[in-house]
One Martini backbone bead per residue (centre of mass of N, CA, C, O) as a GRO file, in nm:
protein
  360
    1UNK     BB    1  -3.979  -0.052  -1.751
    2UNK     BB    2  -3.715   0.066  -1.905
    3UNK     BB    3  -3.388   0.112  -1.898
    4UNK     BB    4  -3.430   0.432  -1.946
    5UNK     BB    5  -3.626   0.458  -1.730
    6UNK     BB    6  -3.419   0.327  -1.479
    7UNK     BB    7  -3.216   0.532  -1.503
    8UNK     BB    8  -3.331   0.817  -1.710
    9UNK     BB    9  -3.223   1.005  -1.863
   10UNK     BB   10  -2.997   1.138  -2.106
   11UNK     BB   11  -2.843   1.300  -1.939
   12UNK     BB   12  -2.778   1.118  -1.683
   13UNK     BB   13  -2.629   0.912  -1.891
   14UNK     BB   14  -2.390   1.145  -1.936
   15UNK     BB   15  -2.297   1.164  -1.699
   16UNK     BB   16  -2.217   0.917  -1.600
   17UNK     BB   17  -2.024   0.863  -1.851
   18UNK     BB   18  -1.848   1.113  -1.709
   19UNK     BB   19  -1.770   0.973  -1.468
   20UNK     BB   20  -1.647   0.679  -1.589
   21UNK     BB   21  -1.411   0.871  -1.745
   22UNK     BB   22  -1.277   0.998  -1.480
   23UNK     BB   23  -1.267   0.688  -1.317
   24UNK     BB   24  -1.022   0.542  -1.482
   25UNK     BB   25  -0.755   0.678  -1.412
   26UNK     BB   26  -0.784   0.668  -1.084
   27UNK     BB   27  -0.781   0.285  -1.138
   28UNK     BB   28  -0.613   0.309  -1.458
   29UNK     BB   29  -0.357   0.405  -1.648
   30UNK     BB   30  -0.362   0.156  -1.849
   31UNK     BB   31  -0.674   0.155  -1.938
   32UNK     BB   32  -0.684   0.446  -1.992
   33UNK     BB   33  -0.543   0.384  -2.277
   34UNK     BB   34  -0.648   0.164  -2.409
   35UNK     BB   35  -0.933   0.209  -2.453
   36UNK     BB   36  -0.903   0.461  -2.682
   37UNK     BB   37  -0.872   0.218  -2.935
   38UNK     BB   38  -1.170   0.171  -2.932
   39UNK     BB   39  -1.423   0.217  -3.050
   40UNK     BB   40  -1.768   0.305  -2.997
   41UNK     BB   41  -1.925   0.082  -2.927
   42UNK     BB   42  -1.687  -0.013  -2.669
   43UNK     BB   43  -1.596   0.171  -2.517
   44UNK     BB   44  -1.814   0.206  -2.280
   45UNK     BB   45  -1.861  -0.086  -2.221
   46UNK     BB   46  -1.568  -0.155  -2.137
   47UNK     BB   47  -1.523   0.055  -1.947
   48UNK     BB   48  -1.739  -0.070  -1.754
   49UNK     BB   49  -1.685  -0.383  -1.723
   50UNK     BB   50  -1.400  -0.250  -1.565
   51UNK     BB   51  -1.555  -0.151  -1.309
   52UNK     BB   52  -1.669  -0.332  -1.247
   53UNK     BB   53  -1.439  -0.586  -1.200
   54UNK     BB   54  -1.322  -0.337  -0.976
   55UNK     BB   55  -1.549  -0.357  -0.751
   56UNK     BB   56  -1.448  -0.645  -0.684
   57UNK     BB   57  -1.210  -0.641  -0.607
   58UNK     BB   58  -1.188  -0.483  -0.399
   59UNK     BB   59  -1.348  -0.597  -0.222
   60UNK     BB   60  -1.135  -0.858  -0.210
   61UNK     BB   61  -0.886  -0.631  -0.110
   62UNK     BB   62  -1.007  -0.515   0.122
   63UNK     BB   63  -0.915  -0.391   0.451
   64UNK     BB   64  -1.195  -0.290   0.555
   65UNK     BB   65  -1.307  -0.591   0.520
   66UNK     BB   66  -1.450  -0.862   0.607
   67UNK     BB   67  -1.517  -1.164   0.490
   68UNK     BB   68  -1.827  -1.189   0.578
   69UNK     BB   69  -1.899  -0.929   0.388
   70UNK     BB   70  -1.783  -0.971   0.144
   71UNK     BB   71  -1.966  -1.230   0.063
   72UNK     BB   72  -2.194  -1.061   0.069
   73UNK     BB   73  -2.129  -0.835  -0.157
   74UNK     BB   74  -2.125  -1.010  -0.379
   75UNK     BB   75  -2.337  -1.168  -0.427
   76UNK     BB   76  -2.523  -0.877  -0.424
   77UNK     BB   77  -2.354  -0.816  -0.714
   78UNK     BB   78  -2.489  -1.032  -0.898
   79UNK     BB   79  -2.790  -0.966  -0.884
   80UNK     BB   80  -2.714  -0.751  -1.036
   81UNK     BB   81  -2.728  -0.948  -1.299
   82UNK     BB   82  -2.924  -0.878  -1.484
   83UNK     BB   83  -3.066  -0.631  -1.621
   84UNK     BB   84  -3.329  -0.452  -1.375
   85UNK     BB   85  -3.546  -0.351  -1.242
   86UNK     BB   86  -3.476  -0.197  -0.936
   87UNK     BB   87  -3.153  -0.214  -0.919
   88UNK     BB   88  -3.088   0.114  -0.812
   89UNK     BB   89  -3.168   0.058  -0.540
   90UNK     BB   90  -2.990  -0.161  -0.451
   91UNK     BB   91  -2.694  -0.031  -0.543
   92UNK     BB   92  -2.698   0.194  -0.282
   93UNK     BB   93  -2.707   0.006  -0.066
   94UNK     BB   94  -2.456  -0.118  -0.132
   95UNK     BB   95  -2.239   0.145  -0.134
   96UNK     BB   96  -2.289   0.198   0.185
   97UNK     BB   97  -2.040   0.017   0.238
   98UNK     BB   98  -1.814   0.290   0.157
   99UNK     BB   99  -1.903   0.475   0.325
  100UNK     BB  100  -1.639   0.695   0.433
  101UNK     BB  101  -1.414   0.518   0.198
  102UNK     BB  102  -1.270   0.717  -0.035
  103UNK     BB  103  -1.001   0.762   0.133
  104UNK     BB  104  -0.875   0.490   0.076
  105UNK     BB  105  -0.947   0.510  -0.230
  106UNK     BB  106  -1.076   0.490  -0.563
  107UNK     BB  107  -1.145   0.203  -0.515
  108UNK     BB  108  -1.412   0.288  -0.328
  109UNK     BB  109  -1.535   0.529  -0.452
  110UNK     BB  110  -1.635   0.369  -0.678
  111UNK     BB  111  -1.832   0.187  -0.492
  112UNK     BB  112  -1.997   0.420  -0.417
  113UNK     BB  113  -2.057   0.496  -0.691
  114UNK     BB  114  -2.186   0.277  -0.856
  115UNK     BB  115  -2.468   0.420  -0.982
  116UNK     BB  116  -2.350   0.532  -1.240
  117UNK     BB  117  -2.259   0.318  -1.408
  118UNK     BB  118  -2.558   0.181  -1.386
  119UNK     BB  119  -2.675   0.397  -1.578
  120UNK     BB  120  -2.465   0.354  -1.810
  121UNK     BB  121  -2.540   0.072  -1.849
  122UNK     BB  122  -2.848   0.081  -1.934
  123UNK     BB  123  -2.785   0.253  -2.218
  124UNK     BB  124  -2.709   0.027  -2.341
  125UNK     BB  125  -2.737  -0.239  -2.537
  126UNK     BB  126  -2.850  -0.532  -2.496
  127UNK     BB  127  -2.632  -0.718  -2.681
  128UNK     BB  128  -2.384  -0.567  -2.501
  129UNK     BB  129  -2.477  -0.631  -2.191
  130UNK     BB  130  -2.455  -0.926  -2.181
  131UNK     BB  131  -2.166  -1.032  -2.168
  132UNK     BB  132  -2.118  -0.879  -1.910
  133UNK     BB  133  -2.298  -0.990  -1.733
  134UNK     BB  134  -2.206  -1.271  -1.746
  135UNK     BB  135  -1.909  -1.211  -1.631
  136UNK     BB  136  -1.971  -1.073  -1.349
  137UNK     BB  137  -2.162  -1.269  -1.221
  138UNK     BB  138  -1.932  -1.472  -1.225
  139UNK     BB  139  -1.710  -1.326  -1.101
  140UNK     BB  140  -1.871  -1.264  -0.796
  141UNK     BB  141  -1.894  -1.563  -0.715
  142UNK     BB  142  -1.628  -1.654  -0.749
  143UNK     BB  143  -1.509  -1.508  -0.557
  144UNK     BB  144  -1.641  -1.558  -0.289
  145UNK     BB  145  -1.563  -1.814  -0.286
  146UNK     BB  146  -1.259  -1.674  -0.170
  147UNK     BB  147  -1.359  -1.568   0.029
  148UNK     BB  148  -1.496  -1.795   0.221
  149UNK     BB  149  -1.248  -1.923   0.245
  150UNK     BB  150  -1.082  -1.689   0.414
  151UNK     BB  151  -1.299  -1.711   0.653
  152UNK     BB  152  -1.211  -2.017   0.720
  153UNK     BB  153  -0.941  -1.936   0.809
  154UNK     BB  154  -0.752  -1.905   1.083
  155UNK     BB  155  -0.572  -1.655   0.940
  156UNK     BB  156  -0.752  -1.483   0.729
  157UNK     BB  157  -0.624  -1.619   0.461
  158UNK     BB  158  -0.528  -1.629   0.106
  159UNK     BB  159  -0.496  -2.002  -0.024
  160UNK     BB  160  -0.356  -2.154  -0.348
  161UNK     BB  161  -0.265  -2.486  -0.366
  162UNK     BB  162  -0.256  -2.524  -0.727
  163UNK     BB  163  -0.300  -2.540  -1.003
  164UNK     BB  164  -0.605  -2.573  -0.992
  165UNK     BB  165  -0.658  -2.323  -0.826
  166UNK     BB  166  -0.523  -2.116  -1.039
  167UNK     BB  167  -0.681  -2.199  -1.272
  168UNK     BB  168  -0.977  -2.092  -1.113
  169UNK     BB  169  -0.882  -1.802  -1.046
  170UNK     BB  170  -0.830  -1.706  -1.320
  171UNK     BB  171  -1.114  -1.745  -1.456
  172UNK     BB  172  -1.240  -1.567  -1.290
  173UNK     BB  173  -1.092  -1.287  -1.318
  174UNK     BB  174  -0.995  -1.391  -1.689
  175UNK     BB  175  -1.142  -1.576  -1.843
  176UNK     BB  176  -1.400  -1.409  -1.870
  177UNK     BB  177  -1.301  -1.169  -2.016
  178UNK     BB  178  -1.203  -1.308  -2.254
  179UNK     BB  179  -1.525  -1.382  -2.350
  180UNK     BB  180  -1.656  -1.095  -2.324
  181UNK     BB  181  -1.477  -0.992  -2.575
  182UNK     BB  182  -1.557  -1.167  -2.777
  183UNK     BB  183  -1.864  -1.102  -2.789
  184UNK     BB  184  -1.828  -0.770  -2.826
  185UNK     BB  185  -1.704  -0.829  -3.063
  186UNK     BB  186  -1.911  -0.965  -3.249
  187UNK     BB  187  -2.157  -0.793  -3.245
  188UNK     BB  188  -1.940  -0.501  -3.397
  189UNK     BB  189  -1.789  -0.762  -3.617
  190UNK     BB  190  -1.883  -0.888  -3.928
  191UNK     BB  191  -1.582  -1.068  -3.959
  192UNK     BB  192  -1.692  -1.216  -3.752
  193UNK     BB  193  -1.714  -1.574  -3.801
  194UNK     BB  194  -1.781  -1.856  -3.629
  195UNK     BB  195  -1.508  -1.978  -3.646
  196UNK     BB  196  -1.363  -1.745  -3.516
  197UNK     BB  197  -1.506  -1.735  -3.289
  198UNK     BB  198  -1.437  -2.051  -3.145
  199UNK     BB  199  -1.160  -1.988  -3.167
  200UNK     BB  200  -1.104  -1.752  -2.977
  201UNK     BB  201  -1.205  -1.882  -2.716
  202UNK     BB  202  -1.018  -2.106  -2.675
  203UNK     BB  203  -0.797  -1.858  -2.652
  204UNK     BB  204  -0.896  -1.694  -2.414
  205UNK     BB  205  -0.830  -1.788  -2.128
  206UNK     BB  206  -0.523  -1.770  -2.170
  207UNK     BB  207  -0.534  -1.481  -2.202
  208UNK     BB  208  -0.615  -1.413  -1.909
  209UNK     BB  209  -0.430  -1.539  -1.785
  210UNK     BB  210  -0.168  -1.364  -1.843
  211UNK     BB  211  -0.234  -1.135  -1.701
  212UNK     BB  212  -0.283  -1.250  -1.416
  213UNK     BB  213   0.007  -1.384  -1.385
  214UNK     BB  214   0.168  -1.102  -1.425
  215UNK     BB  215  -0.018  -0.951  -1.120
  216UNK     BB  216   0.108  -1.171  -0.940
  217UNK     BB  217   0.418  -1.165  -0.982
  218UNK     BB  218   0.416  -0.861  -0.938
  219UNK     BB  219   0.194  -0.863  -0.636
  220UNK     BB  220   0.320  -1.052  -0.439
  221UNK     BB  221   0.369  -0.855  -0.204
  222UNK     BB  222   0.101  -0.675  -0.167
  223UNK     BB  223  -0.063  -0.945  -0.124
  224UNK     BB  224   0.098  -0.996   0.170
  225UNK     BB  225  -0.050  -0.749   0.282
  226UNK     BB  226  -0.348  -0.838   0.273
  227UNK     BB  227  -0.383  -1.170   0.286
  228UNK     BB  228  -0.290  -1.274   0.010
  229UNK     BB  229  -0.201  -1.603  -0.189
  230UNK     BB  230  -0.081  -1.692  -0.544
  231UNK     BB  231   0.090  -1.882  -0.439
  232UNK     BB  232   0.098  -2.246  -0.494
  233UNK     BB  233   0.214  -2.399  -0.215
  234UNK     BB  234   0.276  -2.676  -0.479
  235UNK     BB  235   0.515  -2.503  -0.549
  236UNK     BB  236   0.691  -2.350  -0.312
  237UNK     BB  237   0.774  -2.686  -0.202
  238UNK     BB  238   0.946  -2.743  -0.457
  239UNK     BB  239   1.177  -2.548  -0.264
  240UNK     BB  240   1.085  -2.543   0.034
  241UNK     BB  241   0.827  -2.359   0.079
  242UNK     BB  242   0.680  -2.111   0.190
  243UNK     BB  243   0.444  -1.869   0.111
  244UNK     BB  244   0.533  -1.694   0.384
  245UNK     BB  245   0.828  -1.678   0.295
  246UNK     BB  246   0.902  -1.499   0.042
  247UNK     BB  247   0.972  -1.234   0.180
  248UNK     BB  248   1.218  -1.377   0.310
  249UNK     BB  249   1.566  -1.282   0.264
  250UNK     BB  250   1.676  -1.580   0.318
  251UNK     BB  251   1.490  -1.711   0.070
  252UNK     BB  252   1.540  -1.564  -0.229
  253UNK     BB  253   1.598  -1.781  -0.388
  254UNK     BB  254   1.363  -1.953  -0.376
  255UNK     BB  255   1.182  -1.730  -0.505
  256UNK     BB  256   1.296  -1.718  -0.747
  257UNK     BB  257   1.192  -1.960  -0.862
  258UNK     BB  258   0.900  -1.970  -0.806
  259UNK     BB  259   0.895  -1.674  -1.015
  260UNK     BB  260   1.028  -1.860  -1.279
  261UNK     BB  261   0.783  -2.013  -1.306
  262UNK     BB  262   0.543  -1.828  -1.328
  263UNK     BB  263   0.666  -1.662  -1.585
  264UNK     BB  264   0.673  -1.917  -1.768
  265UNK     BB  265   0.363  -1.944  -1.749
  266UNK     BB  266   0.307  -1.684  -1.889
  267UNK     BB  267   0.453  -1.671  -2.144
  268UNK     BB  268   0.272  -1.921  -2.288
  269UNK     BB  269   0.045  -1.757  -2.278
  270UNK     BB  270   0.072  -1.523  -2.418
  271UNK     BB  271   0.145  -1.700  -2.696
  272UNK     BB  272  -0.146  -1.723  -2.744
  273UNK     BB  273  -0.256  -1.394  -2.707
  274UNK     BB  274  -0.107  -1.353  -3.014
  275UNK     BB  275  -0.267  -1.563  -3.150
  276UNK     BB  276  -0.540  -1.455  -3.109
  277UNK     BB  277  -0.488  -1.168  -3.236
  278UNK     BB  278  -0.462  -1.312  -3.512
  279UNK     BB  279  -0.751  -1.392  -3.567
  280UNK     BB  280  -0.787  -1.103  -3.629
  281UNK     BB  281  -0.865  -0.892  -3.856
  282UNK     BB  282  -0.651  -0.686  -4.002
  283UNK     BB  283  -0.874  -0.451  -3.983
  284UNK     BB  284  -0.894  -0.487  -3.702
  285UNK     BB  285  -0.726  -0.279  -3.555
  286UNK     BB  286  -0.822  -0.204  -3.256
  287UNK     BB  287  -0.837  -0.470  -3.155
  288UNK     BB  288  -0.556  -0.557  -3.198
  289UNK     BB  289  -0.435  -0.316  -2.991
  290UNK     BB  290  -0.582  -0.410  -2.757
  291UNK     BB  291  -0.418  -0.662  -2.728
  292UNK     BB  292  -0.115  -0.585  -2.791
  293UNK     BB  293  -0.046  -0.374  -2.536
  294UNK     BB  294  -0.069  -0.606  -2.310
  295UNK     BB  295   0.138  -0.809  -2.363
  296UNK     BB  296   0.383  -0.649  -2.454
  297UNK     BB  297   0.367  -0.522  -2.126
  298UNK     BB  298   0.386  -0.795  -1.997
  299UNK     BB  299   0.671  -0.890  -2.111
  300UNK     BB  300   0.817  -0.647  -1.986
  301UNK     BB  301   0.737  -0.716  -1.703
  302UNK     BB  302   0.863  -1.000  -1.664
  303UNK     BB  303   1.121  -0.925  -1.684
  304UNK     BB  304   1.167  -0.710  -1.480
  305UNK     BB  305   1.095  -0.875  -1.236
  306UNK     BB  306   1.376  -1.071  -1.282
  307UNK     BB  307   1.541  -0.760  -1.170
  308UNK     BB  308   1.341  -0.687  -0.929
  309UNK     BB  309   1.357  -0.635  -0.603
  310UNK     BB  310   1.060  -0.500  -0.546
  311UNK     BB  311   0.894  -0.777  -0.590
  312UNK     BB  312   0.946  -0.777  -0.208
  313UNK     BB  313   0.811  -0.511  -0.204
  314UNK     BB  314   0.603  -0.338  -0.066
  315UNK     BB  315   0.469  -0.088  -0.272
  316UNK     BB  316   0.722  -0.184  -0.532
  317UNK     BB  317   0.622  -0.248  -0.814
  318UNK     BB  318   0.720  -0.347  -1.108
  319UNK     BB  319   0.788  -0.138  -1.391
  320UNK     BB  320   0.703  -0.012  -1.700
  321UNK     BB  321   0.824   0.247  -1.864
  322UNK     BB  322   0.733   0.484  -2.029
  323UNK     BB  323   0.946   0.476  -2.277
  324UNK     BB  324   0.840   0.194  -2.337
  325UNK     BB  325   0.545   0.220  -2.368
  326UNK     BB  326   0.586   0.442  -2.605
  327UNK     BB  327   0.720   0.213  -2.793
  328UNK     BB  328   0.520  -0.032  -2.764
  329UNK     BB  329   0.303   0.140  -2.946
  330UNK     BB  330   0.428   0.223  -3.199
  331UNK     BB  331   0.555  -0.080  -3.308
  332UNK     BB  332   0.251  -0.219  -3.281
  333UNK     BB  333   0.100  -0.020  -3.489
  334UNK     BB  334   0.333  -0.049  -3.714
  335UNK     BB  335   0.259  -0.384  -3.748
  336UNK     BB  336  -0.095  -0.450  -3.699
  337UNK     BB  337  -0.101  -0.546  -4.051
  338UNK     BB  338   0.123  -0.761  -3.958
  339UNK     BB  339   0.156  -1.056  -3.895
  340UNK     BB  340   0.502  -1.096  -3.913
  341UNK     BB  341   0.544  -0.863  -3.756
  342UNK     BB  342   0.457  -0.919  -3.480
  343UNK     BB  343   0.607  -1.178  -3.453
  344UNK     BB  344   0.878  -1.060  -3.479
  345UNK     BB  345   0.822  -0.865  -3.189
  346UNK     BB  346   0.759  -1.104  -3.019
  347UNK     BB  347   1.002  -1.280  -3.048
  348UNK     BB  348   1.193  -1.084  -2.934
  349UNK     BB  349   1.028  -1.052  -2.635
  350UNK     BB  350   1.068  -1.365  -2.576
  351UNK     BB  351   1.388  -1.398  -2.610
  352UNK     BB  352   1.475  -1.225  -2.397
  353UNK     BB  353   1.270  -1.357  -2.134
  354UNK     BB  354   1.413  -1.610  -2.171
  355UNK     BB  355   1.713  -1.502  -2.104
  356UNK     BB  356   1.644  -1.412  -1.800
  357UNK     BB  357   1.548  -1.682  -1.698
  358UNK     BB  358   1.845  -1.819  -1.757
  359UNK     BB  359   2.014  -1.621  -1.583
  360UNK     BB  360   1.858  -1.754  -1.300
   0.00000   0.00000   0.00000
């Protein structure tokens, strides 16, 4: 039996890609926009790679879920990649260990309904299907591995230890993702030739890592609200500070030089994700965009981070406000046939980020 004939009929198969396309908006207000201008062959796969990314992770920040449980999950949910036979009947048992939890928020819905995703996966063409299988079966046994430390943790909560485990940890979660999209690119673009495609890949890591460690830098109060700490144990130390520290009020000045060592190793990623997508054909404006504006909104985020007290309070994320948004928006559309243009709107967004740097 073919994927179309273990997925379902072609009706099943739109139902399911509508049902992605609804649960997008439910667990990513900012990549259901971004999504939107990739093109047509790309949008409905990234689409899905995005939702399996994200029920990987679900797994991994839920609290609803003990460490062995998790470590558990995460393996068998490696195993339905590549697509095969049999693979959905696999899904739903895999998933039933959500029911009952959709209440707890979209993200947890998304895993209990895990297969319609796995449906609308199965209609996609194979060149198109492989390298996202390559990304989540990585992405989702790296994850385990942070599993089973936690599991292994005497206070059951998961702590990174130095550089080189953080940067162990970004490959997991979005170095995959970078080299991911390099060949989804490649796939659907005759343009990238193979020197351009080994050029993009070199620095694909980079780009994945700069998202990831903007992610972390928001997200450092949320994430010890979870038990998991991703600022690494010999960072803190050289401030004297222990990760557990981090949010208590009386070492604020220690957290924040932290917080600005972490800003500024993302901002050097940055700095290379702007590379990577000037190696983009010019002519590629969609590809562009989609690389564009996660950068430039990633810069405005380490920025706000710099200036937020929220960014220690659980629960209150620094974000960037609408209006910024859709100026970002706006003026790298405008940029984006210009290598020129662009770097000049990039190099502005620098100099800011390096000023508030300096400013701490």
């Amino acid at each position: 039996m073919g994927a179309r004939g273990a997925a379902g009929s072609d009706h099943d198969s739109l139902d399911a890609r509508s049902y992605c396309r609804a649960m997008l908006p439910r667990v990513s207000r900012t990549f259901a926009l971004n999504i939107r201008v990739l093109p047509a062959p790309l949008q409905d796969v990234v689409l899905e790679a995005y939702l399996f990314c994200r029920m990987a992770d679900t797994v991994e920040d839920s609290r609803r879920l003990d460490p062995a449980r998790k470590a558990e999950l995460l393996r068998d949910f490696a195993t339905f990649f590549p697509w095969q036979d049999g693979v959905l009947e696999r899904v739903q048992a895999w998933s039933s260990a959500f029911a009952g939890l959709e209440t707890a928020g979209a993200d947890h819905a998304l895993c209990a309904g895990a297969e319609q995703v796995f449906r609308a996966f199965a209609a996609e063409p194979p060149a198109l299907r492989a390298p996202v299988e390559a990304c989540v079966a990585e992405m989702a046994l790296g994850m385990r591995e942070f599993a089973l430390r936690r599991l292994a943790s005497p206070q059951g909560a998961l702590q990174l230890e130095d550089g080189a485990d953080l940067e162990r940890y970004c490959h997991v979660v979005a170095g995959t993702v970078g080299a991911m999209l390099v060949r989804l690119f490649a796939v659907t673009s005759p343009r990238l030739d193979e020197q351009r495609q080994r050029r993009l890949l070199s620095l694909a890591e980079t780009f994945g890592r700069a998202m990831q460690l903007t992610n972390i830098v928001k997200d450092v109060a949320e994430d010890a609200r979870v038990g998991a700490c991703y600022v690494p144990r010999a960072l803190a130390a050289r401030y004297r500070l222990s990760p557990e520290a981090l949010l208590d009020p009386r070492h604020r000045a220690q957290a924040r030089q932290v917080v600005c060592e972490l800003v500024a190793l993302a901002a050097r990623s940055l700095d290379a994700a702007v590379a990577f997508t000037l190696l983009l054909p010019r002519r590629e404006v969609r590809l562009r965009l989609f690389c564009l504006w996660p950068i430039f909104l990633a810069a405005g985020t380490l920025r706000r981070v710099l200036r937020d007290e929220a960014l220690f309070v659980p629960g209150a994320r620094p974000r960037v406000g609408r209006n910024e948004v859709r100026r970002t928006l706006g003026t790298t559309t405008l940029a984006v046939l210009s290598d020129g243009a662009i770097r000049w709107l990039y190099g502005r967004r620098r100099v800011q980020l390096q000023a508030a740097l300096a400013a701490r």
